[in-house]
matplotlib code that plots the C-alpha trace (Angstrom):
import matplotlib.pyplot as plt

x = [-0.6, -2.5, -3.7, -2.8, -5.1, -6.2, -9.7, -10.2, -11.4, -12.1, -16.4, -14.8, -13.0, -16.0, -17.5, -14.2, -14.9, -11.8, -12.5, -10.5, -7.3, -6.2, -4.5, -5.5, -3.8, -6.6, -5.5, -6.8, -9.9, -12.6, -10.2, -7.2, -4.1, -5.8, -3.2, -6.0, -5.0, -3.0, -2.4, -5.1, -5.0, -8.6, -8.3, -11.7, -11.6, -12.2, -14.7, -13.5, -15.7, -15.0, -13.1, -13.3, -9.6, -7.8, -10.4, -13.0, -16.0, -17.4, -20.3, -23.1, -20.2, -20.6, -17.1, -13.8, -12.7, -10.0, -7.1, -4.9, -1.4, 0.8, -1.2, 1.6, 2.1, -1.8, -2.3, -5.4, -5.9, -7.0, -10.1, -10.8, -9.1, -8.8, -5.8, -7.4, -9.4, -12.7, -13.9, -11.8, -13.3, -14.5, -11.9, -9.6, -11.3, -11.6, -8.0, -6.9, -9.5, -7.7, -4.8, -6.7, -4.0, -1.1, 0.6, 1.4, -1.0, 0.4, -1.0, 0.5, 1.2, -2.3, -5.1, -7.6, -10.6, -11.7, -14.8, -14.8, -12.1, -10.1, -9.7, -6.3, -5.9, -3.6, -0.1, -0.6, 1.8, 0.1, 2.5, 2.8, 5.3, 5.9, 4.2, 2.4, 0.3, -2.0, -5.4, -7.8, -9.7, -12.9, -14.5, -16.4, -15.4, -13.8, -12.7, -9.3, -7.9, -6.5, -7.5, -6.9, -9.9, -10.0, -9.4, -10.4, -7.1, -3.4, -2.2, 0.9, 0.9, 3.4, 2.4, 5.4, 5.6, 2.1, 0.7, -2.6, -4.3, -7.6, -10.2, -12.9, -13.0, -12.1, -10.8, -7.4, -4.8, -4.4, -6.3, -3.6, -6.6, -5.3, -2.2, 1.2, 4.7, 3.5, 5.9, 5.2, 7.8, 7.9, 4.0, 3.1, -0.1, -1.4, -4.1, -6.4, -8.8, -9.2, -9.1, -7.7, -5.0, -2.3, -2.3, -4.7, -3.9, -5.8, -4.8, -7.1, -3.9, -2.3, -1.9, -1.0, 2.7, 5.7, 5.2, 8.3, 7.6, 10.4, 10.9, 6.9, 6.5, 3.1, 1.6, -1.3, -3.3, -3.7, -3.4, -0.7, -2.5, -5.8, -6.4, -6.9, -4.6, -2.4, 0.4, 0.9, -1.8, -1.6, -4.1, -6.3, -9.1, -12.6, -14.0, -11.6, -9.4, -6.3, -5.1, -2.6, 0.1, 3.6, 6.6, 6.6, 9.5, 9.1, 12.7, 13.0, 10.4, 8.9, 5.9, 4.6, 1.7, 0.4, -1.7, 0.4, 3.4, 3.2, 0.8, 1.4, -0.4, 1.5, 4.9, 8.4, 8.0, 11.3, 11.1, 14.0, 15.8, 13.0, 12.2, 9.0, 8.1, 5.5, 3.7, 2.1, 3.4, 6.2, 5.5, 2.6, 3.2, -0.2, -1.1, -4.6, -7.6, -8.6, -5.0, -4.9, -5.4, -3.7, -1.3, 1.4, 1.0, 3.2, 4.7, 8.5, 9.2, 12.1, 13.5, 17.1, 18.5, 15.4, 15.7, 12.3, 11.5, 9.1, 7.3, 6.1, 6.5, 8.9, 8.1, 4.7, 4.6, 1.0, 1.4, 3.8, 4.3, 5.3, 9.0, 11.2, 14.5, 14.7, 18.4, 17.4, 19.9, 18.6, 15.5, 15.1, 12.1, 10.6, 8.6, 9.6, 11.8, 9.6, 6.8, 6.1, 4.5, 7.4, 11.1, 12.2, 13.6, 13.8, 16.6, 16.4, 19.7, 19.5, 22.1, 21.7, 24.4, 21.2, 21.5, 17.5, 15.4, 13.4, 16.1, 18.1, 18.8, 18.7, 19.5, 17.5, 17.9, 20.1, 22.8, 23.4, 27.2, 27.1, 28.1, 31.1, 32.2, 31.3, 33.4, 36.7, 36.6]
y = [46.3, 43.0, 41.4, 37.4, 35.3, 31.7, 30.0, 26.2, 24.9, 25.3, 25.7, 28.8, 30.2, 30.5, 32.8, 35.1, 38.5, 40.0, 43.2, 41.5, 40.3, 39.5, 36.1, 33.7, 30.5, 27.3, 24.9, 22.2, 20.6, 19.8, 20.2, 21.9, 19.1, 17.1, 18.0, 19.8, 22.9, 25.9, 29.6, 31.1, 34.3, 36.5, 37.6, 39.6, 39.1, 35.6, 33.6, 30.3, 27.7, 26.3, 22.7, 22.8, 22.3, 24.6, 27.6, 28.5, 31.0, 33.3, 33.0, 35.0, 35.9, 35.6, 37.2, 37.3, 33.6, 32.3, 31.0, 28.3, 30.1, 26.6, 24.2, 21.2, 19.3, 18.3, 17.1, 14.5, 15.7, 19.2, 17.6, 16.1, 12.7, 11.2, 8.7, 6.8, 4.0, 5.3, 5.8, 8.7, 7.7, 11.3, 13.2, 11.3, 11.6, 15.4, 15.6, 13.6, 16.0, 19.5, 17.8, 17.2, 19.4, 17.7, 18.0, 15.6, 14.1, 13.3, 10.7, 10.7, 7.8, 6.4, 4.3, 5.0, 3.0, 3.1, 1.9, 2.8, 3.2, 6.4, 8.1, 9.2, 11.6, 12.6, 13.4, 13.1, 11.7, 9.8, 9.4, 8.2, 7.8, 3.8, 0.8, 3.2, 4.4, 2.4, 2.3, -1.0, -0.8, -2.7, -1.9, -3.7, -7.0, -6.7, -3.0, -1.7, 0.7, 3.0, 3.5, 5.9, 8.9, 7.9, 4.5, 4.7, 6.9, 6.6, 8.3, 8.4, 8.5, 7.6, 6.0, 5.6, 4.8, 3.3, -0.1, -1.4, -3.5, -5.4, -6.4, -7.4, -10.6, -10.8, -6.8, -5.5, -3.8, -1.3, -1.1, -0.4, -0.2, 3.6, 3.5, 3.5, 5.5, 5.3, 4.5, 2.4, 2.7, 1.2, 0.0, -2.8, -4.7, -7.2, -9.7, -10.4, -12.3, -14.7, -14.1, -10.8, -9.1, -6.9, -5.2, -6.1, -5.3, -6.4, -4.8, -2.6, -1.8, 1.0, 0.2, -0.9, 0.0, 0.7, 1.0, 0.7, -1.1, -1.0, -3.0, -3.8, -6.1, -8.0, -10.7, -13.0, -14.8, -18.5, -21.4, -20.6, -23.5, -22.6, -18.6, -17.4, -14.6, -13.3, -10.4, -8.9, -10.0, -9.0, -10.8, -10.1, -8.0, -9.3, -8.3, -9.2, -11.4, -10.3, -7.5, -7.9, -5.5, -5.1, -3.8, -3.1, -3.7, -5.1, -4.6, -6.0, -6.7, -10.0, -12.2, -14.5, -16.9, -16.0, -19.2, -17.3, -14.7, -13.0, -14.1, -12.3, -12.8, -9.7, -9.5, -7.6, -7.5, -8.0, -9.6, -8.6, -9.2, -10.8, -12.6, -14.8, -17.7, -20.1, -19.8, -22.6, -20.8, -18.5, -17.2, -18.1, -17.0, -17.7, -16.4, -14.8, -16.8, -14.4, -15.1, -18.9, -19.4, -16.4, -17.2, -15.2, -15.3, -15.7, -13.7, -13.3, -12.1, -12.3, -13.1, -12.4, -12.7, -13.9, -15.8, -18.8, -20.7, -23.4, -22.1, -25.7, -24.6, -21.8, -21.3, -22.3, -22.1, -22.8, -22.1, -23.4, -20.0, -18.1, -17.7, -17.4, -16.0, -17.0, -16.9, -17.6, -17.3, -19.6, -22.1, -23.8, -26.0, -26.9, -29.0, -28.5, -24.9, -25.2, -26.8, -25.9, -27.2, -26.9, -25.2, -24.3, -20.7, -20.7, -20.3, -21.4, -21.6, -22.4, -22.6, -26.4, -29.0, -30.3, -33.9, -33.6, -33.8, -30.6, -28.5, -28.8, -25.5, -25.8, -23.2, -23.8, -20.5, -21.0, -18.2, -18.3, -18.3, -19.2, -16.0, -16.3, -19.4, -17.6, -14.6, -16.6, -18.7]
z = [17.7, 17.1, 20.5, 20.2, 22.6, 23.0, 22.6, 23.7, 20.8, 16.8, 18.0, 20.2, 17.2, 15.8, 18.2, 18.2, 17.3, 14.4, 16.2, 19.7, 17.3, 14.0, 15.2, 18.0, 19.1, 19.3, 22.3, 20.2, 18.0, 20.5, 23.5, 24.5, 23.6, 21.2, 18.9, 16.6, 17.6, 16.3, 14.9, 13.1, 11.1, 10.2, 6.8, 5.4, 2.3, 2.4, 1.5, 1.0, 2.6, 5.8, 5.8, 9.6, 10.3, 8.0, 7.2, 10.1, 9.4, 12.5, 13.2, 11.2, 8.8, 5.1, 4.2, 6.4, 7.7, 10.1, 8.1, 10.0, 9.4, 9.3, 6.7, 5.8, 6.6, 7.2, 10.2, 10.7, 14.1, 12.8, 11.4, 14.9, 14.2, 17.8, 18.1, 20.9, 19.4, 17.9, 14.2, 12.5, 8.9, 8.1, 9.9, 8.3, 4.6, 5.6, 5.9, 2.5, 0.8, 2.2, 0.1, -3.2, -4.7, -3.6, -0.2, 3.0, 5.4, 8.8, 10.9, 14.8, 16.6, 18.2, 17.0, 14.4, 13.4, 9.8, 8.7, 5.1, 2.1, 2.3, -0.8, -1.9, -3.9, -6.8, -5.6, -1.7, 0.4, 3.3, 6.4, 9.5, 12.8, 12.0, 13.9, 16.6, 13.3, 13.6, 10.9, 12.2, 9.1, 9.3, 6.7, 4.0, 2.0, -1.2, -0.4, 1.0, 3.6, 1.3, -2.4, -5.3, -5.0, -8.8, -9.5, -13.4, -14.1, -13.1, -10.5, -8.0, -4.8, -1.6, 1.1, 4.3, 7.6, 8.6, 10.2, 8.9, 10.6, 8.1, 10.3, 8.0, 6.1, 2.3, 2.7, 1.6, 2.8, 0.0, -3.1, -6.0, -8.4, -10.3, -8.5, -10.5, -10.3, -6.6, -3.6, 0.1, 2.5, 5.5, 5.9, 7.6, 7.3, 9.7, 8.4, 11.2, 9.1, 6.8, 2.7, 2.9, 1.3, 2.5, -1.2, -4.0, -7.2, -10.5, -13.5, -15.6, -18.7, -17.1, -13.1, -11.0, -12.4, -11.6, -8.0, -5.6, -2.3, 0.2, 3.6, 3.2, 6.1, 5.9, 8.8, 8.4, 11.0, 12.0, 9.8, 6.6, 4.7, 4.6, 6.1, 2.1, 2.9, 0.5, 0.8, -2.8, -4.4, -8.1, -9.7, -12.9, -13.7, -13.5, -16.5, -19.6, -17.6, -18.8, -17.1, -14.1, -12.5, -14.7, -13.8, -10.0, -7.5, -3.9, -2.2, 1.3, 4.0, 6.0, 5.0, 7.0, 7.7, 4.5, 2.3, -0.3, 0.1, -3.3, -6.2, -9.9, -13.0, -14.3, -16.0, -15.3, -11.6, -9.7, -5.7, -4.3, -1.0, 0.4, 3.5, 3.6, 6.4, 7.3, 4.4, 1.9, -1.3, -1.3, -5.9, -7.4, -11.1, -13.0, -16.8, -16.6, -18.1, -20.7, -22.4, -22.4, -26.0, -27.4, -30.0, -28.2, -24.5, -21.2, -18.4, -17.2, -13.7, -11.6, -7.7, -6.4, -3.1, -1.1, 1.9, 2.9, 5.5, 6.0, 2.8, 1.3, -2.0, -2.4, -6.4, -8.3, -11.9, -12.8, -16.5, -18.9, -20.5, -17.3, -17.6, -13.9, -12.9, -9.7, -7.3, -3.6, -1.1, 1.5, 1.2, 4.4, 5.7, 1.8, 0.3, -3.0, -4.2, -7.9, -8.5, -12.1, -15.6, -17.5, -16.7, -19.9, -20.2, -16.5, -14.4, -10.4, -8.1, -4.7, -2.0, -1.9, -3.6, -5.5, -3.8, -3.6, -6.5, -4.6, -3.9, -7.4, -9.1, -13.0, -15.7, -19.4, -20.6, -23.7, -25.0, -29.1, -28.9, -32.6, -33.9, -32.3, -33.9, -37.4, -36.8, -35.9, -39.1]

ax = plt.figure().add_subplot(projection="3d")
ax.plot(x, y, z, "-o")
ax.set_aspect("equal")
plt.show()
């Protein structure tokens, strides 16, 4: 009969002779309750190297290891992730990496400071218990919370249920840099500086796309008209300058006290159901530099059902060429609904009669009915 028995901790595991009991219950990581704990398994023939939360080696041992018997989904507490304030970088990273191969990474309601990009890797699924998930990331500028593991290829991901919180100047919520086919449910990203954005993604010709991002919610910090911070912010690569992120789908969530809710130099992206307040801009739809004097250039994205308030300029067309479909179902609080170069081929209709210049909607895209004249006669 195999004897079961408890140690404290993984560092007693360690110590445990096989000899006493094939399986022994671990109260938790460093302490009993942590939530690091749980059933281990000896199996001799291993030798897989210790990860320190799913595979533990006995002292002196170079064969046999302790096997943790339940491994998904991954739990960041195994790896000695404390929800209670301090920095869980490397548990955290320890705990994407043990799901290099695909699987789930859970992260428990508490508090976890992270003071450098976690890397995501290939098929993971990062999840959380909602708001009380809380990453404070403050790591460095121009780097994100999250990121792809390999940003050079295309990978998917999905990341639900989380509550970032960017601490550092000019950081990002997520890095979208590799990350297409990808899905983000449920994440909400507080801004508590300025010139940061809740997702940053420049295009490089293959991501980020398609993504799906649903009830998204995203809050920046002090003054809308000058804090630099910017929800989805899909701008353009640095190098060619003329890369941005295509075909992606934000459905639902908040934005607010943003300088800008959504900017997009990309093209096919659809905003839908939105709800975006005190902002400056509400769509900023630009054409990256590196395609200004293409002979065939431009960019068409569209906006349905989105409700703003006291966003001073609800739509900005900042090249002629960038085509809009836009049908808001409330503007409140405006400046101007669009404040473009030139409105041909777009379409804008607001819930206003139109009295005011600002609030007028207007349809330019024509239909060749022609044909149908030619077939009658």
């Amino acid at each position: 009969m195999d004897h079961l028995f408890s140690v404290p901790s993984l560092g007693g595991l360690k110590d445990v002779m096989p000899e006493s009991g094939g399986s022994v219950y671990v109260l938790g990581h460093a302490r009993p309750g942590d939530g690091g704990g749980g059933f281990f398994h000896w199996n001799a023939a291993s030798s897989t190297e210790p990860d320190d939360g799913i595979v533990v080696v006995e002292v002196g041992k170079k064969r046999g290891r302790w096997h943790r018997v339940e491994t998904d989904p991954i739990d960041v507490r195994w790896f000695g992730a404390a929800a209670d304030g301090t920095d869980a970088t490397d548990a955290m990273q320890r705990a994407l990496n043990a799901a290099a191969r695909g699987g789930t990474v859970r992260i428990p309601s508490g508090t976890y400071v992270i003071n450098q990009p976690l890397r995501v890797h290939q098929g993971t699924a990062v999840v959380g218990d909602g708001l009380l998930s809380l990453l404070r990331y403050a790591g460095p500028e121009n780097s994100g919370c999250l990121q792809s593991a390999t940003p050079e290829r295309n990978c998917s991901f999905h990341v639900a249920r989380l509550n970032i919180e960017v601490q550092s100047e000019g950081a990002w919520g997520v890095d979208l840099r590799g990350m297409s086919f990808s899905r983000f449910d449920h994440v909400t990203v507080h801004l508590r500086k300025h010139r940061t954005s809740a997702y940053y993604g420049p295009g490089d010709g293959q991501s980020p796309y398609y993504n799906v991002f649903t009830a998204c919610h995203i809050a920046g910090t002090g003054d809308p008209i000058s804090n630099g911070c910017i929800g989805f912010n899909f701008t353009y690569d640095s190098k060619g300058r003329r890369q941005s992120a295509n075909a992606n789908q934000v459905l639902g969530g908040h934005i607010n006290t943003c300088q800008v809710a959504v900017v997009c130099y990309g093209t096919g992206n659809v905003f839908y159901g939105q709800v975006i307040e005190d902002t400056r801009d509400g769509y900023v739809f630009g054409l990256t530099p590196g395609r200004l004097n293409d002979a065939s250039k431009g960019t068409t994205n569209g906006i349905a059902g989105c409700y703003t308030e006291y966003v001073k300029r609800v739509i900005v067309q900042e090249h002629e060429s960038c085509v809009v479909t836009a049908e808001l179902v409330h503007t409140t609080g405006y400046d101007t609904v669009f404040d473009g170069k030139d409105s041909k081929n777009c379409i804008v209709i607001t819930a206003h009669d139109g009295r005011l210049p600002q609030s007028r909607s207007f349809i330019h895209r024509l239909v060749d009915l022609s044909f149908l004249k030619s077939e009658s006669g």
